[in-house]
N, C-alpha and C positions, 0 to 999 in steps of 0.2 A: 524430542519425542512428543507428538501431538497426545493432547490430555482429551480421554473420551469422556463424553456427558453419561453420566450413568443414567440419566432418565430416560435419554436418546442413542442407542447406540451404535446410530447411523451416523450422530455427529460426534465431530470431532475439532476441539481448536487448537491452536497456536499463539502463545503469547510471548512477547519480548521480555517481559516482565516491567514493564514501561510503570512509572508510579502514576500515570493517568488511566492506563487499564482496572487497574487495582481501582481508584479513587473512585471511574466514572463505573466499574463494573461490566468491561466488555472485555471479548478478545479480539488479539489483533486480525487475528483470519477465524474463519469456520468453515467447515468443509459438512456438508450434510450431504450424502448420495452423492450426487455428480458433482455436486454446486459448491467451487468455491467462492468466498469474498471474501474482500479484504477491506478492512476499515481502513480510512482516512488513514496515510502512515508520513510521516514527516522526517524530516533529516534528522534525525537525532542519535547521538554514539549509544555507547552502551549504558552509560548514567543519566542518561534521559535528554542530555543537552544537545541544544541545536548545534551542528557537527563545524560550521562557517557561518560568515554574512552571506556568502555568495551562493545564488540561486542554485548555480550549476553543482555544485558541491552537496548539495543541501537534495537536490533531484536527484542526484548517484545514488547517495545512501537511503535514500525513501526508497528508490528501484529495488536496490540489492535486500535491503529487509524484505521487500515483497518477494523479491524470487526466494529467500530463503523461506520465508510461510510457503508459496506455495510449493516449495518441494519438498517441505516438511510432511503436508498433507495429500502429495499424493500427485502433484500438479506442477504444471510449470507457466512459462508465459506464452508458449505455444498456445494454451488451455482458455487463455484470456480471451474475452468476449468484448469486454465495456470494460474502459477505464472512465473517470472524472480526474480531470484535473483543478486543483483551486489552487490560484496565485493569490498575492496580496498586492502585488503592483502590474497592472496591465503589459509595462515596459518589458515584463519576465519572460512574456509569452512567450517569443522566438528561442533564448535560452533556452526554456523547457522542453520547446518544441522540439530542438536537433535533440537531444537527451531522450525524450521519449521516443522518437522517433529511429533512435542508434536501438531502442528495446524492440519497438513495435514496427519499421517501418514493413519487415515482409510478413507479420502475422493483422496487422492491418483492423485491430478492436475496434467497436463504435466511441468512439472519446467526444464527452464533453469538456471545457476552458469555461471555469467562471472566478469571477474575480470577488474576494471575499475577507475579512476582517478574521483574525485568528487569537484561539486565546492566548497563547503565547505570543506577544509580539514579533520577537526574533524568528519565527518561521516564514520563511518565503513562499513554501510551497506543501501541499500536500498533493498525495495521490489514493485513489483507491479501485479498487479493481471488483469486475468477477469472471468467473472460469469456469465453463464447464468439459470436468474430464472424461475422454470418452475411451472407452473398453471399460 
């Protein structure tokens, strides 16, 4: 059940309960009106840990977290506009690529691929998205 912002109560988020939510002070999606996003979301189970070494493993469960935020709030990956992609090793790209591409290839977002340092070492990859729902 997405938690409403009482100040705003057009918004609404979704969180995993991730201990860097909590630490850093975000949620992992927010849906305000039509608009969702989704933060940076990485492969991680349900105790926070990176899920595998392996890219492909690690881009499943980043997807399916996001599909679960955005059907929490109202959304799905139909709704996706713009994904970013950040690898930590360039060699990932194609990996990721068939993976995202088995989510998005017929809804067809504007996606960036950038190659980037992460706090967690062990993560390979993150993803994050936005959506907007329409009706």
């Amino acid at each position: 059940m997405p938690d409403t912002d009482p100040k705003r109560p057009s918004r609404s988020r979704h969180s995993t309960g991730s201990s860097y939510e909590f630490r850093f002070g975000y949620s992992r999606a927010v849906r305000d009106g039509n608009v969702i996003r989704i933060a940076g979301t990485a492969g991680l189970n349900e105790n926070g840990q990176v899920v595998s070494d392996d890219v492909t493993e690690q881009t499943r469960r980043a997807l399916e977290i996001m599909g679960s935020a955005l059907e929490e709030l109202g959304g799905s990956f139909a709704d996706v506009i713009m994904t970013r992609i950040y690898v930590k090793d360039e060699r990932d790209i194609d990996s990721v690529a068939v993976i995202h591409g088995d989510v998005f290839r017929e809804i067809r977002p504007a996606t960036s691929v950038l190659k980037v340092g992460f706090i967690d070492p062990r993560i390979l990859v993150e993803i994050e998205a936005e959506a907007i729902v329409s009706g």
